[in-house]
C-alpha positions in Angstrom: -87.6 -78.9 -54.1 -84.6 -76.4 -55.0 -81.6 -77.7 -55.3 -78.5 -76.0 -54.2 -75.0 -77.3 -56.0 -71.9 -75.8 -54.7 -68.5 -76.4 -57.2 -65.0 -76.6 -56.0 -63.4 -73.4 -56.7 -65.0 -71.3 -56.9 -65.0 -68.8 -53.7 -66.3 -65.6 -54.1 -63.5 -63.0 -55.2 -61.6 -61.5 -52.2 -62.4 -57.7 -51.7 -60.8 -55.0 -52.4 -60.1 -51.9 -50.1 -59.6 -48.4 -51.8 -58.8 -45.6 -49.9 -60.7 -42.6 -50.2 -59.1 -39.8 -48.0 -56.2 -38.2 -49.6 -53.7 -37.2 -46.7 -55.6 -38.6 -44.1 -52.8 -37.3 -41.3 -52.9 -33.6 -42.7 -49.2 -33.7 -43.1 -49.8 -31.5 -46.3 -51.6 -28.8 -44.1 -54.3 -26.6 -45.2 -56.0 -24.0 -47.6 -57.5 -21.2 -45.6 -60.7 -20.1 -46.7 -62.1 -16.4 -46.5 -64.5 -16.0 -43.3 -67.0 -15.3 -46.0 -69.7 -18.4 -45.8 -69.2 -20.5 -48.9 -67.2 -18.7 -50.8 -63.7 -21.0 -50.8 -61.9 -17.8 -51.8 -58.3 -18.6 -50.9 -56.3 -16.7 -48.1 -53.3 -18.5 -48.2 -51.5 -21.7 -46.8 -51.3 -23.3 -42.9 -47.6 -25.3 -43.7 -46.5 -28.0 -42.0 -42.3 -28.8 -41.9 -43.5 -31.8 -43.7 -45.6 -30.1 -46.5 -44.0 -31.1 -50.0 -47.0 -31.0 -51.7 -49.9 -28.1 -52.0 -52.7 -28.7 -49.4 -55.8 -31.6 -50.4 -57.2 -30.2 -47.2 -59.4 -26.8 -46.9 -59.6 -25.1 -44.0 -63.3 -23.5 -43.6 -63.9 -20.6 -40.9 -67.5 -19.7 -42.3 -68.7 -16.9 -40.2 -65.5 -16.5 -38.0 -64.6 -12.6 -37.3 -61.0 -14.0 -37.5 -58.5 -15.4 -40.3 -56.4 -17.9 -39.4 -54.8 -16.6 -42.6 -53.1 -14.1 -39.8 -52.5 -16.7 -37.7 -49.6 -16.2 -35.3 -47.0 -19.4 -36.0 -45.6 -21.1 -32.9 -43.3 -23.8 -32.4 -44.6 -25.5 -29.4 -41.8 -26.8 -26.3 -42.6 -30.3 -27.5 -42.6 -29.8 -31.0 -45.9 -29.1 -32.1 -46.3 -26.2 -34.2 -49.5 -24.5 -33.3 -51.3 -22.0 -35.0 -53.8 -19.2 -33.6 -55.8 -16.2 -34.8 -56.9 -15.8 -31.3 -60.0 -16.8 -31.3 -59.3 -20.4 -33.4 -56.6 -22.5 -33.6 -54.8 -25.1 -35.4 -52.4 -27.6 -33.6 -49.8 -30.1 -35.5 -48.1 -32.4 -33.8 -48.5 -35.8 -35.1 -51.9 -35.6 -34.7 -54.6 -32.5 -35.6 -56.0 -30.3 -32.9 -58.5 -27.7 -33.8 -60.1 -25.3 -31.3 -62.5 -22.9 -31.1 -63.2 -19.8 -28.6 -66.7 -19.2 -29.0 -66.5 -17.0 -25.6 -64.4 -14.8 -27.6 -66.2 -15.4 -31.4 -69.2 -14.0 -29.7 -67.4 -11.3 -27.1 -68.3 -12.8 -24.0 -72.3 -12.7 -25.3 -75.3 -15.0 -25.8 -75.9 -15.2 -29.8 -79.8 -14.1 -30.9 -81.9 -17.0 -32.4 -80.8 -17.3 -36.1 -77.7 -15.5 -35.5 -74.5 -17.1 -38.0 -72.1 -19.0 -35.7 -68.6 -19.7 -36.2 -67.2 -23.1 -37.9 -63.7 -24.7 -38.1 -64.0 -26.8 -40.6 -61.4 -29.2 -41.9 -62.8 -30.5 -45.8 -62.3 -31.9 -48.9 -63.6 -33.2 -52.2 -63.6 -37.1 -53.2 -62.5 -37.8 -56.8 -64.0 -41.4 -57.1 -66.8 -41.7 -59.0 -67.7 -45.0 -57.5 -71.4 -45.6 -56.6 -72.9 -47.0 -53.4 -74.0 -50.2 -55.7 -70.6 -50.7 -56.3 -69.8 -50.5 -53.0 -69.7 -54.0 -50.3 -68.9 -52.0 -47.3 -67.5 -48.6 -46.4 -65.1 -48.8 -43.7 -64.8 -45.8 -41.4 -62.2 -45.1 -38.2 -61.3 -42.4 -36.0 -59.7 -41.1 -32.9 -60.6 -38.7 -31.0 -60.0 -36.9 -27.3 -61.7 -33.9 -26.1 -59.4 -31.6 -24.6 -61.1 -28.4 -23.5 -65.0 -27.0 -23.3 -65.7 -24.4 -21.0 -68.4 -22.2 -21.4 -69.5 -18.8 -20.5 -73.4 -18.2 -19.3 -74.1 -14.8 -20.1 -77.6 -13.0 -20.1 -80.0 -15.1 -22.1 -77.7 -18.2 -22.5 -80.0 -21.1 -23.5 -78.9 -24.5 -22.8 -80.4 -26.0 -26.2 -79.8 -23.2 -28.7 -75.7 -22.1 -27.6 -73.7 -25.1 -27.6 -70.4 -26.6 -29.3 -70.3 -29.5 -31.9 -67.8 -31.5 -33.2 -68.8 -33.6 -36.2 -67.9 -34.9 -39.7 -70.3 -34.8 -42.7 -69.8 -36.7 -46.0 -71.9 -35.2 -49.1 -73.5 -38.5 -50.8 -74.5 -36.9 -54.0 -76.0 -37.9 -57.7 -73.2 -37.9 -60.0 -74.9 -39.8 -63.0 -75.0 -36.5 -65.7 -77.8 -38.3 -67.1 -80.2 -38.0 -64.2 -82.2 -35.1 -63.7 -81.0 -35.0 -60.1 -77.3 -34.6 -61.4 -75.8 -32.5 -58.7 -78.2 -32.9 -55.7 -76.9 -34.4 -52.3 -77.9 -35.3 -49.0 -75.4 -34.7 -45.9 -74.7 -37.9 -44.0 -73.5 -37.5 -40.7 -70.6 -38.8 -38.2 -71.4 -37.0 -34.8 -68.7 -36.9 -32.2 -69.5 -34.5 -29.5 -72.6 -32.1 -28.5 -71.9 -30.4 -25.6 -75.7 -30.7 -24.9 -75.7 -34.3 -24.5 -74.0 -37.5 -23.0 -73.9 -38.8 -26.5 -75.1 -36.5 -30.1 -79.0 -37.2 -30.7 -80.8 -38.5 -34.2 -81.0 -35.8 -36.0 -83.3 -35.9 -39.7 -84.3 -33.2 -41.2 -83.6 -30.1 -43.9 -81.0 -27.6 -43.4 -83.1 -25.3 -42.5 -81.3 -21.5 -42.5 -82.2 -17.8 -41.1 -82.1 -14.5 -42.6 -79.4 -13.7 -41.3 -77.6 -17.5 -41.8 -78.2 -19.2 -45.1 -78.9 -22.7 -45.0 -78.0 -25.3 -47.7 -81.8 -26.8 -47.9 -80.4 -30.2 -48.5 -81.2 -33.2 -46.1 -79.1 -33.9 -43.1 -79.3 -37.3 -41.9 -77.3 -38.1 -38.6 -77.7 -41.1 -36.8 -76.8 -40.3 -33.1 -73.4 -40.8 -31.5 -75.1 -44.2 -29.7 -75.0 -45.7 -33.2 -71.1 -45.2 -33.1 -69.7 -45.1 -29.8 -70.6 -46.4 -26.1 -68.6 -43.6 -24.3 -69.0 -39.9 -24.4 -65.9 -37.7 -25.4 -66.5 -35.9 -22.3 -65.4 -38.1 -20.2 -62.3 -36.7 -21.3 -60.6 -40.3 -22.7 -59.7 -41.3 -26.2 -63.0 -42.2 -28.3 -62.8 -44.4 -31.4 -65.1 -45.3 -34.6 -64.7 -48.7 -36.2 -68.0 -48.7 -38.3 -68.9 -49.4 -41.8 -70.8 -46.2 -43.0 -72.8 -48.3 -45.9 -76.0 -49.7 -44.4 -76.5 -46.1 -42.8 -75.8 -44.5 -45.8 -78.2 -46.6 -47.3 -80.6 -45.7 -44.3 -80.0 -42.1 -45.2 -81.0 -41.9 -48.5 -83.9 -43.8 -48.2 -85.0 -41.5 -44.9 -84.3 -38.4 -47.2 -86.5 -40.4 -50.4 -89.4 -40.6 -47.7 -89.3 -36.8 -46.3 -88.9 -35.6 -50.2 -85.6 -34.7 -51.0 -83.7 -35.8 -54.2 -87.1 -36.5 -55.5 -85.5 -36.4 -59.4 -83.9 -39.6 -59.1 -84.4 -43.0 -56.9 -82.0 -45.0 -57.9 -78.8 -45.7 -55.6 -76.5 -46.2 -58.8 -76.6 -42.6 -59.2 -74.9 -41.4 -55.7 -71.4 -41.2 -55.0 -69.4 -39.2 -52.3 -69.2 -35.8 -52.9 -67.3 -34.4 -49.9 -66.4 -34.5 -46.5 -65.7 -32.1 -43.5 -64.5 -32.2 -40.2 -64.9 -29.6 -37.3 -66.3 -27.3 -34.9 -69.8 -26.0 -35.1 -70.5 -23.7 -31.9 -73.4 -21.8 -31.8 -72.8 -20.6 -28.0 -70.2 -18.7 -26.0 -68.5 -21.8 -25.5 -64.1 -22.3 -25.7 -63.4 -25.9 -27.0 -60.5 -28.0 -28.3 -61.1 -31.8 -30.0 -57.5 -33.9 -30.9 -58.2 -36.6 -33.8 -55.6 -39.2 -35.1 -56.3 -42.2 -37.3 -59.3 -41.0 -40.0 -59.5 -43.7 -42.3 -62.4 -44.0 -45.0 -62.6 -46.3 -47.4 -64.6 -48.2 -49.8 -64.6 -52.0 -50.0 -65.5 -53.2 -53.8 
């Protein structure tokens, strides 16, 4: 029979929390990116009055016939300072708002299958190098409200193809140089609205592209909104995510072993976080607006 002997003393070692958002409230506001899909070829600057340090934050409008890099700049009656290319626009005040007029993105039509669609992406790189095996939990909160989706149901709208998301995405990635796979990554996803549905649906599977939309080709793994929250953010209320992201991340990587991806390395001590984004995806004439306060991700060693 095994014998188990506890000593005195000796409690495991407390945990410790490192943050791994750098301004997680945005009060360093934003690089603009060019329009141009993947390039990250600077526009200029979205200042905040609080901005005493250059922007951690990109701004991404892949696909977008606007810049907010012309934005106009508006100083709200309450405060906020708002600002809008006229088809997107950014919101400060306190918390973030970023909207998206897909009526106007797409002048007033329905998109053709594989036709680009507009994003407003807020992103930015990690600079840990920790691993997921280093890793006890990874703690994850946000916020959010939905304050606006309205669409517009041209000739040849279609329900399932033209709709508006609003998601976040971390890159889990293979950062061991030594690997073969050095550099490849999976997208794990955080999905907070899909104007389609109650609550965002499972989604697993490659990112597939178009000819006229490139796709990454890398595995997206999203769990479903259920797996985060009971409520929808159409209701219209305040939403919030208390969840730690590890055992799904774990889930992820194993779901993107099994359909083939990162097939030059299968050991979990070689991924890290890459990257994160947050935004609008809307693939329909649709005019939305999504408020978030509170992002908080973290990594419990």
């Amino acid at each position: 029979m095994t014998r188990r002997v506890f000593l005195a003393g000796m409690a495991a070692a407390p945990a410790t929390l490192r943050s791994l958002v750098a301004d997680p409230k945005f009060k360093c506001g934003f690089r603009i990116w060019s329009p141009e899909p993947g390039a990250h070829r600077s526009q200029g600057l979205l200042r905040t009055p609080d901005m005493a340090a250059e922007p951690v934050w990109g701004l991404a409008q892949w696909y977008s016939r606007f810049t907010l890099a012309e934005a106009r700049r508006e100083v709200l009656t309450d405060g906020a300072l708002l600002f809008s290319d006229g088809a997107k626009a950014v919101t400060f005040d306190g918390d973030l708002i970023l909207a998206l007029n897909g009526i106007t993105e797409y002048g007033g039509h329905a998109p053709e299958r594989g036709q680009p669609w507009p994003h407003l992406l807020a992103e930015q790189q990690f600079h840990s190098e920790l691993r997921l095996t280093q890793m006890r939990a990874v703690p994850f909160h946000i916020s959010y409200r939905l304050l606006r989706s309205k669409k517009c149901e041209p000739q040849g709208f279609d329900e399932q193809r033209h709709t508006a998301q609003f998601v976040l995405y971390v890159t889990v990635r293979n950062g061991n140089r030594a690997s073969k796979g050095y550099g490849d990554y999976f997208w794990f996803g955080v999905p907070m609205y899909d104007a389609r549905y109650r609550l965002p649906r499972r989604h697993a599977a490659k990112d597939q592209g178009s000819p006229k939309k490139q796709g990454t080709g890398k595995f997206i793994f999203n769990p479903g909104g259920a797996v985060y929250a009971t409520h929808p953010a159409s209701d219209g209320d305040w939403v919030s995510i208390e969840k730690d992201l590890l055992p799904l991340m774990h889930e992820g990587l194993e779901a993107a072993w099994d359909a083939g991806f990162l097939a030059e390395s299968h050991d979990k001590g070689d991924f890290h976080f890459g990257s994160m984004n947050c935004g609008w995806e809307v693939t329909g004439p649709w005019d939305v607006a999504m408020q978030i306060r509170g992002l908080e991700l973290g990594a419990k060693l």
